[in-house]
C-alpha positions, 0 to 999 in steps of 0.5 A, a space after each residue: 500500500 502507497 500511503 502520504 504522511 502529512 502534517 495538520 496544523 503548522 508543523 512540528 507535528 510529530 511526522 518524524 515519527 509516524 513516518 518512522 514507524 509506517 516506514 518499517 513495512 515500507 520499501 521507499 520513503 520519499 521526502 517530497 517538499 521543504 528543505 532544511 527550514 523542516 527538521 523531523 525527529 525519529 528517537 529510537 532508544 537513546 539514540 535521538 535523530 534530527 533530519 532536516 533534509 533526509 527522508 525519515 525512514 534513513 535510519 530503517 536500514 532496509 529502507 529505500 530513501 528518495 530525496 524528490 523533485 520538490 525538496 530545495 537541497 542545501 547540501 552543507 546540511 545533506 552531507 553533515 546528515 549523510 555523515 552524521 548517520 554514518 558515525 553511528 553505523 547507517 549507511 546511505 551508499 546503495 539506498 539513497 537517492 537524489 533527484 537530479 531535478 531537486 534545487 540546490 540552496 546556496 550561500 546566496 540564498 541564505 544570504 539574501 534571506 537575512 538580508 531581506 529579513 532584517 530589512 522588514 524589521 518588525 514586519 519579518 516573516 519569521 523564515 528559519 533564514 535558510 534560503 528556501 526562499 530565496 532558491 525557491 524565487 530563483 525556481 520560478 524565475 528560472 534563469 539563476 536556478 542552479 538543480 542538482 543536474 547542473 553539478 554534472 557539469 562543472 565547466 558549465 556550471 562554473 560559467 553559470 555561477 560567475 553570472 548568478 554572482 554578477 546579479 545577486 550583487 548588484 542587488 546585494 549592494 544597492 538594496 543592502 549595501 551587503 558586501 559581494 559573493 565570490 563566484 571563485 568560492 562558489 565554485 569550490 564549494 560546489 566541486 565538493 558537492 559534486 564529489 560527494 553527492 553526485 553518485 546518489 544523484 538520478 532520475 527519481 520520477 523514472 524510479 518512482 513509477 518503475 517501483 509502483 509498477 513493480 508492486 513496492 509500498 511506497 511511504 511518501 513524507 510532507 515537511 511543515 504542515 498544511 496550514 504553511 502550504 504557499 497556496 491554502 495557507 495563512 499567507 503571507 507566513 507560510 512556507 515557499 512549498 505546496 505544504 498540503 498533500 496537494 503538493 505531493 504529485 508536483 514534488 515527486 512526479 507521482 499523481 495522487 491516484 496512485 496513493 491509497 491513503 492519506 494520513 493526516 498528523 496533528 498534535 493534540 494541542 497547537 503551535 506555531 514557530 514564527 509571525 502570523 495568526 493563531 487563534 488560539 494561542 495560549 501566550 499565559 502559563 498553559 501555554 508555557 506549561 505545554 512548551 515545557 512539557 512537551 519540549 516544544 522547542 524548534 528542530 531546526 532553529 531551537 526558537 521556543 515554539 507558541 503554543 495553545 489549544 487544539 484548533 478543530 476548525 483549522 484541522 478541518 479545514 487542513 483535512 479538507 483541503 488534503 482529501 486525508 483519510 485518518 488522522 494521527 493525533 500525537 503527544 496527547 501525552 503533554 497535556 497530562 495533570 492540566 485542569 481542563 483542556 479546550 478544544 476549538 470548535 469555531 471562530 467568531 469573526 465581525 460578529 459571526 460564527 465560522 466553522 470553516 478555515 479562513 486561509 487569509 492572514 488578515 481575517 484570520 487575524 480577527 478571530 475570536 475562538 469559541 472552545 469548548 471544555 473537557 476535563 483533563 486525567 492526571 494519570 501518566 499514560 506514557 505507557 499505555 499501549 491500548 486505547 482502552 487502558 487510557 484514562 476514560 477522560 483521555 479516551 473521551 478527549 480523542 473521540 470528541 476530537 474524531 467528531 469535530 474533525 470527521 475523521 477516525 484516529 487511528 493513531 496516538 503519541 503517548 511520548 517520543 519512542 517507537 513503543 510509545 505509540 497507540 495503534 487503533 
């Protein structure tokens, strides 16, 4: 069975790990979208594992890994992921590969990021400043686009660098007055890339369809969440990628036909990293309380993350939008010993009740949540196996959770391990 993990709210779900645990019964993993601004986290005993570009089943040894079309590669970061599971015993050298089409994140890009973020002040985005972007805009707009394919031929691409410098420094100094890029450097580095990656490197479109062909089960892995998605997100602050399962066909050349499921990853509460709207936050003691209890801490930049009560009209609305079919609720684990729990079941906006996403920072920005409250359980479920041994107010908040959005849950986080995991 082909199945898409994707993330509900605006992620750090928990994808690492539901991806992790399905990946043992999958031939292939593939990382789709994002690049290194996402950073999934798999734990497995006292080994602790953040990927930021590598696909999460890297640390199944048995499992095919794909780094698709869409995934915007820094390879600073593929290479110290490469070398860091190789320290600890996990080869990549026959399992990984890398889509010759993927683009690459360079120092410019990160650069520029910066760059235009300082310059917005208290207007920032909030972006992790690694270049995605930047890379991104440069996709679009074609001619300074560097692809993976493009490392083949260094003689080629040395040339290509020379006139991506001339440009990005111009802009550098008339809108920054930001000191140059050295092509020379770039270059150099980029050899170095060559050496090292080009061997995974490949037509992963072509693979991808001759594995379906051939009867593989196929795992495929979004980055971020839904509500970051570039089209159906809160724009302005979202993500450069198509972060909802509609991004999965354009960021791996497979269409969504060909996937059997689609399961949809949500925490039991909320958060956010960054500027933008979030109705219901929590910028109090609940709200710390959550943070710490649940490590809410970024992956990849380690910024505390915001944090508040679970947002059934967001999930909804992410749900919708991704055709998802189950849901996978994780660390309801955190929000033990609480004194009552609020789950979000509309908005108030100008006076109305609203049950349905408003995807426009602007109006979202105005919205008054409508909760609704449920008791909470003190009793440590962080062992708990089966869905019956959990406390009866830990059961009832999952099944309030499974009407408000429509969806069963069939999966639950009670903590970070493999085992610490709920299958209904």
């Amino acid at each position: 069975m082909n199945c898409c993990v994707i993330g509900l709210q605006w992620g750090d779900e928990g994808k690492g790990k539901v991806v992790d645990i399905l990946a043992e019964h999958s031939d292939i993993v593939v990382r789709y979208n994002g690049g290194a601004n996402a950073g999934h986290t798999v734990v497995v005993g006292d080994s602790r594992f953040a990927l930021h570009i590598l696909p999460s089943g890297s640390v199944r040894p048995n499992t095919i890994c794909v780094i698709a079309n869409g995934v915007f590669i820094d390879p600073d970061v593929l290479i110290e992921g490469i070398e860091t599971l190789a320290k600890k015993e996990i080869t990549l050298d026959d399992r990984l590969l890398i889509s010759e089409n993927a683009h690459v994140v360079l120092d410019y890009h990160k650069k520029e990021d910066q760059l235009r973020e300082e310059s917005l002040g208290k207007n920032k985005l909030g972006t992790t400043i690694r270049g995605i972007g930047p890379c991104c805009a440069d996709k679009v707009g074609r001619s300074y686009a560097v692809r993976m394919a493009d490392l083949r031929d260094l003689e080629k691409l040395k040339t290509k660098l020379q006139t991506i410098a001339d440009y990005k420094n111009k802009i550098f100094a008339a809108l920054y007055n930001a000191e140059p890029i050295s092509a020379g450097r770039l270059f150099k580095k980029c050899k170095t890339y060559a050496d090292k990656l080009m061997p995974f490197t490949t037509d992963t479109t072509k693979f991808l369809h001759k594995s379906i062909a051939d009867g593989k089960s196929i795992l495929f892995e979004g980055a971020q969440g839904s509500l970051l998605d570039l089209d159906h997100g809160t724009f302005p602050f979202v993500t450069s990628s198509n972060s909802s399962s509609l991004g999965m066909p354009a960021g791996c050349g497979v269409p969504a036909k060909m996937v059997d499921k689609f399961l949809g990853v949500a925490k039991a509460y909320t958060t956010r990293v960054g500027a933008g709207p979030f109705p219901t936050e929590q910028d109090n003691e609940i709200g710390q309380y959550i943070r710490d209890k649940g490590g809410e801490y970024g992956t990849t930049t380690g910024r505390p993350r915001r944090c508040g009560w679970f947002d059934a009209v967001a999930v909804s609305y992410a749900i919708t939008v991704g055709a998802i079919d189950c849901v996978a609720l994780m660390h309801l684990d955190t929000l033990t010993g609480l004194k009552e729990i609020k789950l979000c079941k509309a908005y108030k906006i100008d006076g109305q009740e609203i049950t349905f996403f408003p995807a426009n920072a602007a109006k979202l920005s105005q919205a008054c949540p409508i909760y609704e409250t449920v008791p909470c359980w003190d009793e440590d479920i962080t062992q708990v196996s089966d869905f019956h041994d959990l406390p009866a107010s830990a059961q009832d908040f999952v099944c309030r959770v499974e009407e408000m959005t429509g969806k069963p849950v069939t999966i639950i986080g009670v903590g970070p391990e493999r085992n610490q995991t709920i299958f209904r």
